[in-house]
C-alpha positions as CSV (number, residue, x, y, z in Angstrom):
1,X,85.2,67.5,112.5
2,X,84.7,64.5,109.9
3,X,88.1,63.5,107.9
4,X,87.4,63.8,104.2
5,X,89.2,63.2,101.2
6,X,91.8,65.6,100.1
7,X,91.0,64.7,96.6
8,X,90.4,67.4,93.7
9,X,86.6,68.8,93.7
10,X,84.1,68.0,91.1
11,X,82.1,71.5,91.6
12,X,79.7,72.6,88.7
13,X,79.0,75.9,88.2
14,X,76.8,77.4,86.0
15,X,78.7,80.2,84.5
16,X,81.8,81.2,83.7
17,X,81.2,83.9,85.2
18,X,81.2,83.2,89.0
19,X,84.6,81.8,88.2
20,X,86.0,85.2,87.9
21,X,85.5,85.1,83.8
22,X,86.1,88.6,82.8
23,X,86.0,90.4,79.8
24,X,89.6,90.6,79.3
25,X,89.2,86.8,79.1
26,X,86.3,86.8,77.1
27,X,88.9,88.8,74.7
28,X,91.5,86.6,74.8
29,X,89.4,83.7,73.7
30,X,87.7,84.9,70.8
31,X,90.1,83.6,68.6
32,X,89.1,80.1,69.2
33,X,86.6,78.6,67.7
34,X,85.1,74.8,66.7
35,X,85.7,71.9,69.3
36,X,87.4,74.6,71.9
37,X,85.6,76.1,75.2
38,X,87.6,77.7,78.2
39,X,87.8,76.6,81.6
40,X,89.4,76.9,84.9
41,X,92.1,75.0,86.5
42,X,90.7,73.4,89.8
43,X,93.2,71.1,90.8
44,X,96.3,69.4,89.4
45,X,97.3,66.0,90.3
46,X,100.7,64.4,88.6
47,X,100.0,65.0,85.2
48,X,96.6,65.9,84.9
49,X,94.4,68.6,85.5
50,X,91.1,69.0,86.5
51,X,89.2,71.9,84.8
52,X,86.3,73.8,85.4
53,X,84.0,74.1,82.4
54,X,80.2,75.5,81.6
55,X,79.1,72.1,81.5
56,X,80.9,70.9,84.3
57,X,84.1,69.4,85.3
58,X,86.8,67.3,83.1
59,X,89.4,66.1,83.6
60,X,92.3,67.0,81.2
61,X,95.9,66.6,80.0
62,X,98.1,69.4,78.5
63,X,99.1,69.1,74.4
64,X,102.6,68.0,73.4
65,X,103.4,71.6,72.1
66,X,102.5,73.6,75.9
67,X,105.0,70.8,77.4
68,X,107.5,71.2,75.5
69,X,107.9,75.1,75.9
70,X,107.5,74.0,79.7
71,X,104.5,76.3,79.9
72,X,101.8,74.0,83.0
73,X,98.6,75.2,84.0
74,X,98.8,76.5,87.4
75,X,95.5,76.2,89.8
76,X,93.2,79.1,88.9
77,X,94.6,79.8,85.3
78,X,92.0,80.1,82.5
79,X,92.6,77.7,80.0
80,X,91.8,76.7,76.4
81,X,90.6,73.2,76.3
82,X,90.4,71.1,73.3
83,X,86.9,69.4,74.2
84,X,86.3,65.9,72.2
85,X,83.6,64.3,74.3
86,X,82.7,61.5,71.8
87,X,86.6,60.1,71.9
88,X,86.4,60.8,75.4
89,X,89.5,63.0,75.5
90,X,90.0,66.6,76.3
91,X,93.6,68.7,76.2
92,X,94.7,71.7,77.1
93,X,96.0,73.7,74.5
94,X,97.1,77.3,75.8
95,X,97.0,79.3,79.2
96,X,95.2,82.6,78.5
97,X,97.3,85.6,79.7
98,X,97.2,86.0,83.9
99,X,96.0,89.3,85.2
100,X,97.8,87.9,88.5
101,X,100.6,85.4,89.0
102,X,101.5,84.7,93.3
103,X,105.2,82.5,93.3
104,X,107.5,81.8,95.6
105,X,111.1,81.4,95.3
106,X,112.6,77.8,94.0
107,X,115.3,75.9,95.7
108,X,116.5,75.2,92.2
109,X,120.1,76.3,90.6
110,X,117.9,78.2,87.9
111,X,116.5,80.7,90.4
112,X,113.2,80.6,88.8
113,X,110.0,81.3,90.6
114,X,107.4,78.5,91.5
115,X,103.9,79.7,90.7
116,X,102.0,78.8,93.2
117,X,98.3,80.0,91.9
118,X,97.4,82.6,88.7
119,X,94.0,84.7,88.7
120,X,94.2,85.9,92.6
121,X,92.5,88.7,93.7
122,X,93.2,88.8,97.1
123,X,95.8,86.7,99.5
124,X,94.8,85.5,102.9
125,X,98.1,85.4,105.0
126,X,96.9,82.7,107.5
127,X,99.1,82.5,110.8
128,X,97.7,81.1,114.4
129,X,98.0,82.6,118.0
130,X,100.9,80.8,119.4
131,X,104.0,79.4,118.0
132,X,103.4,80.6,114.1
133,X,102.8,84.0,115.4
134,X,106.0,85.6,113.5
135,X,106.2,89.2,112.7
136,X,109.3,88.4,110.6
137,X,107.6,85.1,108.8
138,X,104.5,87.7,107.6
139,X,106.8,90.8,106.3
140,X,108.2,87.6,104.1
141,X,104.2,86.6,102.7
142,X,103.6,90.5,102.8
143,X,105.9,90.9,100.5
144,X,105.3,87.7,97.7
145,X,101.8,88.9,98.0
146,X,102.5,92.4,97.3
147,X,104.5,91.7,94.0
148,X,101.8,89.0,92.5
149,X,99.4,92.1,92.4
150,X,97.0,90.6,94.7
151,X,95.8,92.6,97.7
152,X,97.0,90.7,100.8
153,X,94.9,90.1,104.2
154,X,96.4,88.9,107.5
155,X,94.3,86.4,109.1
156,X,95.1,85.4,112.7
157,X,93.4,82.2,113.4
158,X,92.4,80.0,116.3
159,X,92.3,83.5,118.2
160,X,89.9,81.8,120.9
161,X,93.2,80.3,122.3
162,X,94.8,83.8,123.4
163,X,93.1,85.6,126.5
164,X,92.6,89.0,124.3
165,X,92.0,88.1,120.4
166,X,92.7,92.0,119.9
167,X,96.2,91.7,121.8
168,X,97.0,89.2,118.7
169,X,96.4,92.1,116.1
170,X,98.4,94.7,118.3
171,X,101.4,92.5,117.8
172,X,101.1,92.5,114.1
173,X,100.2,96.0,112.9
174,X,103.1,97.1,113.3
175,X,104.4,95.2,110.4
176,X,101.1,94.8,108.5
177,X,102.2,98.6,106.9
178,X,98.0,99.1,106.7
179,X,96.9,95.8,105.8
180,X,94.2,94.4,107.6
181,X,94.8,92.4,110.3
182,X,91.7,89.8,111.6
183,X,91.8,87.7,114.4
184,X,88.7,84.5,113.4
185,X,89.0,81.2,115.2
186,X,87.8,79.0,111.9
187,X,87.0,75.9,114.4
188,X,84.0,78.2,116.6
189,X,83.1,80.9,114.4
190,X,84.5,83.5,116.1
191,X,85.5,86.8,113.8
192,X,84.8,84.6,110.6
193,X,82.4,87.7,109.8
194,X,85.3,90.1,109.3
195,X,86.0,88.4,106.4
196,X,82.8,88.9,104.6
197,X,83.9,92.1,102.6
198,X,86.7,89.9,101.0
199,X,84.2,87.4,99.8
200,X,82.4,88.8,97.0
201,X,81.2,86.7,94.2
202,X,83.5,85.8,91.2
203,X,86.3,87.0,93.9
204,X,89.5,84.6,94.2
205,X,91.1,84.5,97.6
206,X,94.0,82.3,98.0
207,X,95.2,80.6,101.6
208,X,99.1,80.9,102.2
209,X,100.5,80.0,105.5
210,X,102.4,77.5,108.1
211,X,101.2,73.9,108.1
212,X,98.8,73.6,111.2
213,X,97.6,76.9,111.1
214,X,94.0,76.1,110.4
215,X,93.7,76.8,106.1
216,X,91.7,73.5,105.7
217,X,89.7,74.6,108.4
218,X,89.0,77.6,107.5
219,X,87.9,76.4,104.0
220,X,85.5,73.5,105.9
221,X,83.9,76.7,108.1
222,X,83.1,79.0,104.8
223,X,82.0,76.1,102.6
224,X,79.6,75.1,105.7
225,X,80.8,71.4,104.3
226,X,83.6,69.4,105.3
227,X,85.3,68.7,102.6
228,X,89.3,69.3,103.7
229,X,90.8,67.1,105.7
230,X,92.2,68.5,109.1
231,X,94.8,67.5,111.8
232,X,95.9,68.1,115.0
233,X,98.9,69.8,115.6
234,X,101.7,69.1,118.2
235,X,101.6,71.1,121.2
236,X,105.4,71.4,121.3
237,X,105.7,73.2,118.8
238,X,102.4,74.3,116.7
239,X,103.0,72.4,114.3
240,X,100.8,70.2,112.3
241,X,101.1,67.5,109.2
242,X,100.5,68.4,105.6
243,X,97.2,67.4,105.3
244,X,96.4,69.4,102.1
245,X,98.5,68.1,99.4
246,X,97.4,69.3,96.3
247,X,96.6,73.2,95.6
248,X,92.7,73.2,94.8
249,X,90.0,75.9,94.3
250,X,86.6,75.8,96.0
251,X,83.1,77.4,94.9
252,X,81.8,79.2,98.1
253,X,78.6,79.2,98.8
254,X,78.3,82.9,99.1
255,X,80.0,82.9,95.4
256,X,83.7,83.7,96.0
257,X,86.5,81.3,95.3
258,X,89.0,79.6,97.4
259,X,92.7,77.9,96.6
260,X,93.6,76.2,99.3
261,X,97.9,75.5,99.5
262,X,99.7,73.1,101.0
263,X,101.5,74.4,104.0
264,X,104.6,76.3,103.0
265,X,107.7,75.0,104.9
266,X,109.8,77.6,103.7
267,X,109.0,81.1,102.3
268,X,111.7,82.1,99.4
269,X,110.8,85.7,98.7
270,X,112.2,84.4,94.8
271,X,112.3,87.7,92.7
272,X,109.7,89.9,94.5
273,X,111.5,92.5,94.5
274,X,108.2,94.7,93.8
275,X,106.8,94.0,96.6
276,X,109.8,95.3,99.2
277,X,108.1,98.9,98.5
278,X,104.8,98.0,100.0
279,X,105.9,95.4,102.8
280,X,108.0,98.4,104.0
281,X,107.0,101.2,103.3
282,X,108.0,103.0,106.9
283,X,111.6,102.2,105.8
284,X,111.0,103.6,102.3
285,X,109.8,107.2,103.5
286,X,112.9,107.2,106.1
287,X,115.0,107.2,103.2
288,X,113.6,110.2,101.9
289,X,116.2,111.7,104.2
290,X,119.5,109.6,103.6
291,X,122.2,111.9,102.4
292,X,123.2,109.8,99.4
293,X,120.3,108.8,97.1
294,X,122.3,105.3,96.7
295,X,122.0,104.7,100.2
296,X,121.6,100.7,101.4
297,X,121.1,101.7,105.0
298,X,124.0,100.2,106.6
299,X,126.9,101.9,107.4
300,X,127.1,104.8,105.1
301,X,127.1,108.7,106.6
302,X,124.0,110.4,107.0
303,X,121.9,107.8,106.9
304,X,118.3,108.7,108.4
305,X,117.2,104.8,108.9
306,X,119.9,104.2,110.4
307,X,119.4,107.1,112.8
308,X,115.3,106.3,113.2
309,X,116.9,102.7,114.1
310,X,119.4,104.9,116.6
311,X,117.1,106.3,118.3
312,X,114.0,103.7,118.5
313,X,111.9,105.5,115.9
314,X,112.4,102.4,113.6
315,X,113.1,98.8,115.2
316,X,116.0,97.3,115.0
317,X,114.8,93.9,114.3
318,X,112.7,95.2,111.6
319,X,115.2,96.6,109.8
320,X,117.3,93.9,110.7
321,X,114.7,92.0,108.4
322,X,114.5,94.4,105.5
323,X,118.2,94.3,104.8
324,X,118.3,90.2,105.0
325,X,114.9,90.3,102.9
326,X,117.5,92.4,100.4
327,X,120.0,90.5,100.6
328,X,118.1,86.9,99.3
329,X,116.3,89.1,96.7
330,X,119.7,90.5,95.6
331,X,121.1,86.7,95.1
332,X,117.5,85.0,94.0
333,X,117.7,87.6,91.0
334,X,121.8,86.5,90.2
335,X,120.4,83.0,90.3
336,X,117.4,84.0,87.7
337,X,120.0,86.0,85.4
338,X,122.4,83.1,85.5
339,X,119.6,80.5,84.5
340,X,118.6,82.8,81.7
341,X,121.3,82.8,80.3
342,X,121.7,79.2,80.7
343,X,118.4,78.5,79.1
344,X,119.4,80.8,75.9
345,X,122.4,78.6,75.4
346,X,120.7,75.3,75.6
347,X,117.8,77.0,73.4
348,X,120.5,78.1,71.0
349,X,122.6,74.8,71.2
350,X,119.1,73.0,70.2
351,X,118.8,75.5,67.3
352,X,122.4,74.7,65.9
353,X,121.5,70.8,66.5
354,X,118.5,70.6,64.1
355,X,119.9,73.1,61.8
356,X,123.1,70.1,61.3
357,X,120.3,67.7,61.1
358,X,118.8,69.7,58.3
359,X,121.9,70.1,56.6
360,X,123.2,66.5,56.4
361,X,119.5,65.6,55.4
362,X,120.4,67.7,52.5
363,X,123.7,66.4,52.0
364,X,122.4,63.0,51.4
């Protein structure tokens, strides 16, 4: 496949609305008025954005006051742009209210989640047959993708590598909790069909998965373009490069819309705590019998998942993977609390500042 430039996209549609404008937006923006239109966030590189309009794309900055409350536009948000063609400029101004919001945990001491994309509508888990093939690894994305409020899809690609595509999904399902499981191979073709009644128009499907699993690929094979550029991956270990390296959203040509993500080296499950229920909800009905309605499933009496683990009704491993799932959730949520509370102080210790400032102003 030709190498392309990873580059943001220029695409120009001719509505709003097969870029997933919906009322609710339409709502939202009717009190602006004069020099400002909506948009979409495309791309974001450094410290500027490129947006989506009617007319086209621009390219945009963010105002002084959307900065300084730390508020950044996040690929697929809908935007309020303050449009000044004749100097040339345009600024974003406010981020209309997300019906969806997909993060992932941050490294950082704050605990705060990273928003990886707004607007979703549906999450395409991408793993590969072979190395990335990881039961454990998926209950993780199951469950980020559950709490964004996006519905989430495994996709099993390069399938044309294993002897049985179907022998890939059987080791899945059992952890997918109903979610559908496809096997494709983006590089032939193969299965790519599966995925049509995902793909409607004014849909928004983001890519999340494993460096080298085949997103950019995938996103080349639907757009019938190359226009992401691909890698091989190392044999040793399954592994490929980062060759996306900014998240970006793509016009299909059947109407839907892609973000494609840089591969995720690590999957922090943040503050999802919302989505636990649905990523296991096997473990969630066992409960229904523990004797204490407190129960965490470890060592207390009367326990029925740790009986259904007992006897082999219930794996071990997954469990085994609920409870460590619990456990980061647990701390990533004393992390958030503490940098709360950290932010109210430095909020409150700028407050007290100016209010000094003001004062001695007066004294003079």
């Amino acid at each position: 496949m030709d190498h392309v430039s990873s580059g943001c996209t220029t695409t120009h549609p001719s509505t709003l609305r097969r870029l997933g404008w919906t009322e609710e937006d339409q709502k939202a923006f009717l009190k602006y008025s004069g020099p400002y239109v909506p948009g979409r966030v495309a791309c974001r590189q450094k410290t500027v954005w490129d947006v989506l309009t009617e007319d086209g794309s621009v390219t945009a900055g963010i105002s002084g006051a959307l900065r300084k409350l730390g508020r950044f536009p996040a690929v697929g948000d809908f935007i309020v742009l303050l449009h000044q063609p004749e100097a040339g400029v345009s600024t974003i101004v406010d981020i209309l209210p997300q019906r969806t919001r997909f993060t992932r945990g941050s490294s950082g001491r704050e605990g705060t989640d990273q928003v990886i994309a707004a607007n979703v509508d549906i999450v395409f888990i991408v793993t590969a047959a072979g190395h990335d093939l990881n039961a454990r690894r998926i209950e993780r994305y199951l469950a980020i993708a559950h709490a964004s409020g996006a519905r989430p899809v495994i996709v099993i690609n390069k399938s044309d590598r294993a002897e049985d595509p179907h022998l890939l999904a059987e080791r899945i399902i059992p952890v997918s909790a109903g979610i559908p499981v496809i096997p494709i191979s983006a590089l032939s073709g193969d299965g790519i069909r599966g995925l049509d009644p995902y793909l409607a128009p004014g849909t928004t499907i983001a890519l999340i998965g494993s460096s080298g699993v085949g997103k950019s690929t995938l996103i080349n094979r639907l757009l019938d373009n190359p226009v992401q550029e691909t890698s091989q991956i190392r044999e040793s270990d399954g592994r490929g490069r980062h060759t996306t390296t900014v998240r970006q959203l793509f016009l299909l040509k059947g109407g839907a819309l892609m973000i494609d993500n840089p591969g995720l080296r690590e999957v922090g499950v943040g503050t999802a705590s919302t989505g636990m229920a649905e990523t296991f909800p096997d473990i969630l009905e066992l409960a229904e019998g523990c004797k204490f309605s407190d129960c965490r499933h470890e060592q207390e009496l009367g326990c029925a998942v740790q009986e259904a683990a007992r006897s082999g009704i219930l794996s071990s491993s997954r469990l085994e993977s609920f409870h460590r799932l619990m456990r980061e959730l647990s701390f990533e949520q004393e992390k958030a609390e503490i940098g709360l509370v950290r932010s109210e102080k430095r909020r409150w210790k700028g407050i007290t500042k100016m209010a000094r400032e003001i004062k001695r102003g007066k004294g003079e």
